[in-house]
Structure formats: structure tokens, C-alpha cells
C-alpha positions in Angstrom: 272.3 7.8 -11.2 269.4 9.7 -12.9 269.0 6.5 -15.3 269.0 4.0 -12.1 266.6 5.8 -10.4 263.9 6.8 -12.9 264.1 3.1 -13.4 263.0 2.2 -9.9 260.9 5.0 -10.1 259.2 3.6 -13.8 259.3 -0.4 -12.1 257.5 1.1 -8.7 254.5 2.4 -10.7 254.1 -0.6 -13.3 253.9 -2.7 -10.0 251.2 -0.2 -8.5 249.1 -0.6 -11.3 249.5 -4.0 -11.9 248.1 -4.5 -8.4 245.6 -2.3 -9.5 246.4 0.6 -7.2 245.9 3.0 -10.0 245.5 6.3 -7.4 248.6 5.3 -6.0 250.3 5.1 -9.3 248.8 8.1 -10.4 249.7 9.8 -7.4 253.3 8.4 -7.7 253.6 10.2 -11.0 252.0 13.7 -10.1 254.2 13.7 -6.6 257.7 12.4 -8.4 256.9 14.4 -12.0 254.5 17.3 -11.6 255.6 18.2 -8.2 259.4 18.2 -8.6 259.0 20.1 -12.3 256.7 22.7 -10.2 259.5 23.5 -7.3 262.5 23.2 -9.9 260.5 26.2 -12.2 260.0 27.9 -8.5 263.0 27.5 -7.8 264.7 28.7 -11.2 262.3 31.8 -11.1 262.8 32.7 -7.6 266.4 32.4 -8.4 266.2 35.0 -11.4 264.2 37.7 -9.8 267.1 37.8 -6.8 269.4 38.3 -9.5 267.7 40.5 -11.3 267.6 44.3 -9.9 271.6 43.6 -10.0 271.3 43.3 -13.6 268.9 46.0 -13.7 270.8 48.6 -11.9 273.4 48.6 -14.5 270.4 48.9 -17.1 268.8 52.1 -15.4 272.3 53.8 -15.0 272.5 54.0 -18.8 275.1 51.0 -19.1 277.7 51.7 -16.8 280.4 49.5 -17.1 282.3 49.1 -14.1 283.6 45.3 -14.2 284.2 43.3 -17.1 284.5 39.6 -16.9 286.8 37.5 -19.4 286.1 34.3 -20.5 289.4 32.2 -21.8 289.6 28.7 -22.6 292.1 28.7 -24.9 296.0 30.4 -24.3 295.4 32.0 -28.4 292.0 33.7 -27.3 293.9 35.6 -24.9 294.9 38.8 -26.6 291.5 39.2 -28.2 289.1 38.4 -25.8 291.5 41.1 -22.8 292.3 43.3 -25.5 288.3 43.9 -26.4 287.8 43.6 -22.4 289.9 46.5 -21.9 288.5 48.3 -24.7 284.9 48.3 -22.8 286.9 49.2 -19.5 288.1 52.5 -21.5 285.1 53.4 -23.0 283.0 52.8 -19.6 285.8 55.2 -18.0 288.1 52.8 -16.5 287.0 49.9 -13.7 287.9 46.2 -12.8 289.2 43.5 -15.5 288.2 40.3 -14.1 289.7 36.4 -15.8 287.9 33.6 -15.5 289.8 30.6 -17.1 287.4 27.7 -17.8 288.6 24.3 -17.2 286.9 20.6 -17.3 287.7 18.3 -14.7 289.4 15.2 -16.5 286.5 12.8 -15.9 284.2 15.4 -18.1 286.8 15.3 -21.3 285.6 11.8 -22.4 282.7 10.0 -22.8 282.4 7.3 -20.1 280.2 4.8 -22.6 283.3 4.7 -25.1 286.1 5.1 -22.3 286.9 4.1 -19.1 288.9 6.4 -16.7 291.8 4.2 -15.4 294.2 5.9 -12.8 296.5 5.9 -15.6 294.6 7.7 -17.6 293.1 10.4 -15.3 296.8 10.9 -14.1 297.8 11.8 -18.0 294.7 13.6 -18.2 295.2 15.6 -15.0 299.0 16.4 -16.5 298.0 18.0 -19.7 294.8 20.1 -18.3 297.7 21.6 -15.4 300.0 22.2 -18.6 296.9 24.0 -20.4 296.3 26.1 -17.6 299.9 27.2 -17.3 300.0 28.0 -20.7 296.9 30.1 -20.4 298.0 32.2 -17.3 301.6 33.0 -19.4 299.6 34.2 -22.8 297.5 36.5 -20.3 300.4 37.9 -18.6 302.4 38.7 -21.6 299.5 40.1 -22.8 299.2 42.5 -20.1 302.8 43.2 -19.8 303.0 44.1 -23.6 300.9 46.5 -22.3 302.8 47.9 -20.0 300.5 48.4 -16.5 298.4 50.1 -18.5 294.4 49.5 -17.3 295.6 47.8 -13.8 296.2 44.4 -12.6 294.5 41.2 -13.8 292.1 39.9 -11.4 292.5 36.2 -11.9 290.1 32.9 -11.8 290.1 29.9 -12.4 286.9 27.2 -12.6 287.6 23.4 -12.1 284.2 22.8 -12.3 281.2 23.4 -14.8 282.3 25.5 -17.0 279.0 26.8 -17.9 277.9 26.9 -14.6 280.9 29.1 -13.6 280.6 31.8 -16.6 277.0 32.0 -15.2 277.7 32.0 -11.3 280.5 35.2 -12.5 278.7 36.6 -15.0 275.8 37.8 -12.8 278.4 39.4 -11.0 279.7 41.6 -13.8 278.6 44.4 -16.0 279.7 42.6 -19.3 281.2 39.9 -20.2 283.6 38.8 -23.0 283.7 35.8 -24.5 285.3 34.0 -28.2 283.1 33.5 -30.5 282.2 29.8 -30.7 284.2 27.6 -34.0 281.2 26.0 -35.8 280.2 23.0 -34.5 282.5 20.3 -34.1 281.2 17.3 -31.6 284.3 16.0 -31.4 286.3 19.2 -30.0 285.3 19.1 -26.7 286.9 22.7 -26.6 284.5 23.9 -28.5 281.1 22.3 -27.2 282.3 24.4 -24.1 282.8 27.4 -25.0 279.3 27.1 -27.3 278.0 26.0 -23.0 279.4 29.2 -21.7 278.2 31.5 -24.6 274.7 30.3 -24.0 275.1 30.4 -20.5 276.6 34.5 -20.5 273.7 35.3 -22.8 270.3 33.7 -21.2 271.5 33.0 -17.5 273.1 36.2 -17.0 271.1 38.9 -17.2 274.5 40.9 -18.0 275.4 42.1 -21.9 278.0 40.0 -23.6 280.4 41.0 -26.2 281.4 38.3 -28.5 285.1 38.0 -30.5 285.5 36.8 -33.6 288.6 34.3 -33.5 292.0 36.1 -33.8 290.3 39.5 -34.0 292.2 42.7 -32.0 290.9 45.9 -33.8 289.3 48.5 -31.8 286.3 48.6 -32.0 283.3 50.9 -30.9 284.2 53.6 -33.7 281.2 52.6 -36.5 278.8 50.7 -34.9 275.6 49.0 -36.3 273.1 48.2 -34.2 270.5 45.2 -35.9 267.0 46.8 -34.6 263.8 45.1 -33.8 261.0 46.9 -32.0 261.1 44.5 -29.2 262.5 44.8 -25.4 265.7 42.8 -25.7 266.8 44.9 -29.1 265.6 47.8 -26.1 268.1 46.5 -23.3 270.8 45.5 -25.8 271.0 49.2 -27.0 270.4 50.4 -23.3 273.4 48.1 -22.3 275.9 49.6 -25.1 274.8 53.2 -24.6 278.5 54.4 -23.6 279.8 53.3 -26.6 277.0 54.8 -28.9 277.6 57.9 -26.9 281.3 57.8 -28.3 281.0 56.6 -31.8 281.8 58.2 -34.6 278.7 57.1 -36.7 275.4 54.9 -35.4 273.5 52.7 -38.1 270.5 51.0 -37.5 269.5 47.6 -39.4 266.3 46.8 -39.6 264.5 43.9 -41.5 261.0 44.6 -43.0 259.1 46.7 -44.7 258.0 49.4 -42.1 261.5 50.6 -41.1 261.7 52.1 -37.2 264.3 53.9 -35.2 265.0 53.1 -31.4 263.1 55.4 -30.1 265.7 55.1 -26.7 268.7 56.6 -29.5 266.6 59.3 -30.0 265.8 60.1 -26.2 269.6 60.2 -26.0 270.2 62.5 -28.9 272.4 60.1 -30.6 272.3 61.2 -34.4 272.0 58.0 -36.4 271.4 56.4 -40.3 268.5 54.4 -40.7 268.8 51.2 -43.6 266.5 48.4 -44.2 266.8 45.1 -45.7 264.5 42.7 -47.2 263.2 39.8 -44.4 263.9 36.7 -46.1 264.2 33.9 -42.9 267.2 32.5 -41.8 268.9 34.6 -45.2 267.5 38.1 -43.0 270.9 37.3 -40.4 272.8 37.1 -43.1 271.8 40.3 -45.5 271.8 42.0 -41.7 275.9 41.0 -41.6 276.2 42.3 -45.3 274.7 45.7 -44.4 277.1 46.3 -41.0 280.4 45.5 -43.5 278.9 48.3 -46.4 278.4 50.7 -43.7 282.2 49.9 -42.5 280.8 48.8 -38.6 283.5 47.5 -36.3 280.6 46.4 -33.7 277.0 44.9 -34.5 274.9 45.3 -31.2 271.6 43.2 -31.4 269.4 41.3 -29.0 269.7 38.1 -28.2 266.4 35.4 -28.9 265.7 31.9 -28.6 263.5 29.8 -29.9 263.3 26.4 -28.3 266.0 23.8 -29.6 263.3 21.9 -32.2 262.8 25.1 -33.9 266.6 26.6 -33.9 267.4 22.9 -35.1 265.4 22.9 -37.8 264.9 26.4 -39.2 267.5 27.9 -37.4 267.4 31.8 -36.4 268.7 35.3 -36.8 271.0 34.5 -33.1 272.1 31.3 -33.8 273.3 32.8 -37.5 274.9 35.7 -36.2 276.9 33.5 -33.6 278.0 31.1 -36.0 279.4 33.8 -38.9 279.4 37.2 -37.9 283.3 38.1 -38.6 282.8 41.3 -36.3 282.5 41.7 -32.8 279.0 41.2 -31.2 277.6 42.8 -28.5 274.2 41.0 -27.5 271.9 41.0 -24.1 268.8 38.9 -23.6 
């Protein structure tokens, strides 16, 4: 549809200045471009500031965490992703434990220029992404039967559509959100382009902190946490965000990259007693002497905040984010 009509769009203003009605072509492009770019950025802007004091209040309350949202998509990221859910619910003291199982419609699980979606094969489709979902909902409730009531019911969802669109549309709604870490990239595991939609989605259309699991990890966490500092104001929100577990941990260590070495000023405000380290900056190698630093210092948790660049430059010289979310073997807990 989008192709068909900027086609007739392109054809009407070729004609208009072959007739040589340039104005009219001209004007053709500023009303169908400029104009509909200008109200989508309204609109998208206008969208985020009604949004935002909902995100904020949780910011200004120190980080309460009252309701957690989980992200599954796949029935063996159950027990991590609820078990490190729940673990924010305890430290926050205790609240709602939301699910939100993400699912794609069968006509979004193949590509329609190499495949066309018979009956036959939307009805197979349609069986196995029902037999999925079944599976899901049974590794969720033997995960919270193994533990016994304990932390109240599970508050279930389930989104047919977008599944990016959904983790956003929910995550505004929550205090954090929990989500597996991405697999590396893999274009053909449609599984995991998905969830890499919905971590990007939790993280920049949100507003709300995310935690991220590493595959297959169930540890506690929260104990020794590492927090990678840079004087800047989402490093500032991400530490304002995690403030009740700081507030509860054991030990705080703060990573920072460069050769004039700062601590949060926020940590000290809230007399939280913390190590300072620093490591060389070295580019994209800066994530990953950052990573090496939170395992010497034994951290369960590395809280950071979350950048992006533009897609040209992550693609080609990558980024300290993009890094961290493809390697980091320990929990993350990020905000924009």
C-alpha cells in the first residue's frame, strides 16, 4: 500500500512538471512530504510529553517500583525473566507482577515476497502459534506454583498484535519492565528480530527502566551492583530509577571510562557508600573493559544508561549500548 501510493504520488508530480506546473509540483511535495513529516513529529512529541509526568512520578518518588511488567516470548525465558520480575517486586516492597506474552499474527512470520499465505498454510500457522502460547502460559504457571503463592497471582496478557507496539503501549504503564536479553543477531529467527523490536521499544518508547536477563540466568541479583557512570542525564535517571536496590546492596561500584574519574553526585545525596574504578576509553573496546570491571568487582547487576546513536553510526562503529546488549552475561538494568 505505502509502495502503490508513493507511486501515484511520484507519477502525479512528474506529470505537474512536465506540464510545467512547477508551483503545483513543488507545492505537491511540501503538502504530501514536509507537511505530513511536520504533524507525524507533532504528533509523536505531543504523544511523549502526555506520557511523560507518568514516567516521571516514579522518577521523583526515588524509584518506587510498584508494577512490574514481563515480557515472554519464549516458554524457556519464563523462569528467568518472573523470577528477576519478582526479585524487583521484593526489593520495591512488594506490588503487582504483570505478563505480557508477545505473539505475531501468522501473516507477520513470513516474508510475503518469498511466500504466499494460502489458507492451508495460515491454518498450520495459526495451529502451531495457539500451541506456542499454550506452552507459554504452562511454563509460567509452574513457575509460579514452584513457588508456592508466594508474591501473588500472575496478572496475565496476551498481544496478537505488534509486538513491539504492545511492550510499548504496556510498558508506559509500568514501573519496570523485564525483558530477555536479545540472541545475537540471527535474520532468519524471526524469534529473535522480535524480541531485539521489543527491547528497543521498552528502552526508548517507554520512558520506564528496563531490566534485561541474560538467557537461562536465575541468580538473585541486586546484592553487588556496578553501576557504568557517565556524567550525563540518562546515566542520572538510570541510577535514579534503581535507587531501591542501591539502597539495599551490599556494595555499590561505579565504572567510569576516562581519564577524569567522577562519582554520581545523586549516590552521594543519598548517602549510599560506594567504590570508585576507572578504565581506559578505547571506543567500542570501552563496553567491553566496562563488562570486565563489573565481573572483578563480583557485580550481579550493571545499571547504565541507555544511548542511541542513529542506525548509520551504531551500524558502522557500533556503541557502548548496543555492546552491552549483545554480550553482557549479567543482568542489565538500563533507562533512557
Amino acid at each position: 500500500g505505502g509502495f502503490t501510493t508513493f507511486s501515484s504520488f511520484s507519477l502525479q508530480t512528474l506529470e505537474l512538471a512536465r506540464d510545467g506546473r512547477m508551483a503545483q509540483a513543488l507545492g505537491n511535495i511540501g503538502l504530501s512530504v514536509v507537511l505530513c513529516l511536520l504533524s507525524v513529529t507533532a504528533g509523536h512529541y505531543s504523544a511523549t510529553a502526555i506520557h511523560r509526568p507518568q514516567a516521571a512520578a516514579g522518577a521523583a518518588a526515588g524509584g518506587t517500583i510498584g508494577v512490574v511488567l514481563a515480557v515472554l516470548n519464549q516458554p524457556d525465558q519464563a523462569a528467568p525473566v518472573l523470577s528477576a520480575a519478582m526479585r524487583l517486586l521484593e526489593i520495591g516492597g512488594g506490588g503487582r507482577l504483570e505478563v505480557l506474552a508477545v505473539r505475531t499474527p501468522p501473516a507477520a512470520a513470513i516474508l510475503p515476497s518469498e511466500e504466499v499465505l494460502t489458507a492451508e498454510r495460515s491454518s498450520a500457522l495459526r495451529a502451531k502459534e495457539e500451541n506456542w502460547s499454550g506452552r507459554l502460559r504452562d511454563a509460567a504457571e509452574a513457575w509460579a506454583s514452584s513457588r508456592r503463592g508466594a508474591g501473588g497471582p500472575l496478572h496475565w496478557r496476551e498481544a496478537a498484535a505488534d509486538a513491539a507496539e504492545a511492550v510499548a503501549e504496556h510498558g508506559r504503564r509500568a514501573d519496570a519492565i523485564v525483558l530477555p536479553r536479545a540472541a545475537r543477531h540471527d535474520s532468519a529467527n524471526h524469534d529473535s528480530e522480535r524480541m531485539r523490536a521489543c527491547v528497543h521499544a521498552a528502552l526508548f518508547d517507554t520512558g520506564s527502566p528496563v531490566l534485561l536477563v541474560p538467557p537461562g540466568h536465575q541468580a538473585p541479583f541486586g546484592h553487588v551492583v556496578a553501576i557504568a557512570w557517565k556524567d550525563d542525564a540518562r546515566a542520572a535517571e538510570a541510577v535514579r530509577a534503581c535507587l531501591p536496590l542501591l539502597r539495599q546492596a551490599q556494595r555499590v561500584h561505579v565504572i567510569t571510562a576516562g581519564s577524569a574519574p567522577q562519582m554520581p553526585p545523586i549516590l552521594s545525596e543519598q548517602d549510599i557508600p560506594t567504590e570508585l574504578h576507572a578504565v581506559p576509553e578505547a571506543g567500542e573496546a570501552t563496553a567491553e573493559r566496562i563488562l570486565a570491571s563489573a565481573r572483578r568487582v563480583g557485580a550481579d547487576l550493571l545499571v547504565m544508561g541507555a544511548f542511541a546513536h542513529g542506525a548509520w553510526r551504531e551500524l558502522m562503529f557500533g556503541g557502548i549500548t548496543r555492546t552491552m546488549l549483545a554480550h553482557a552475561d549479567l543482568p542489565l538494568f538500563l533507562r533512557h
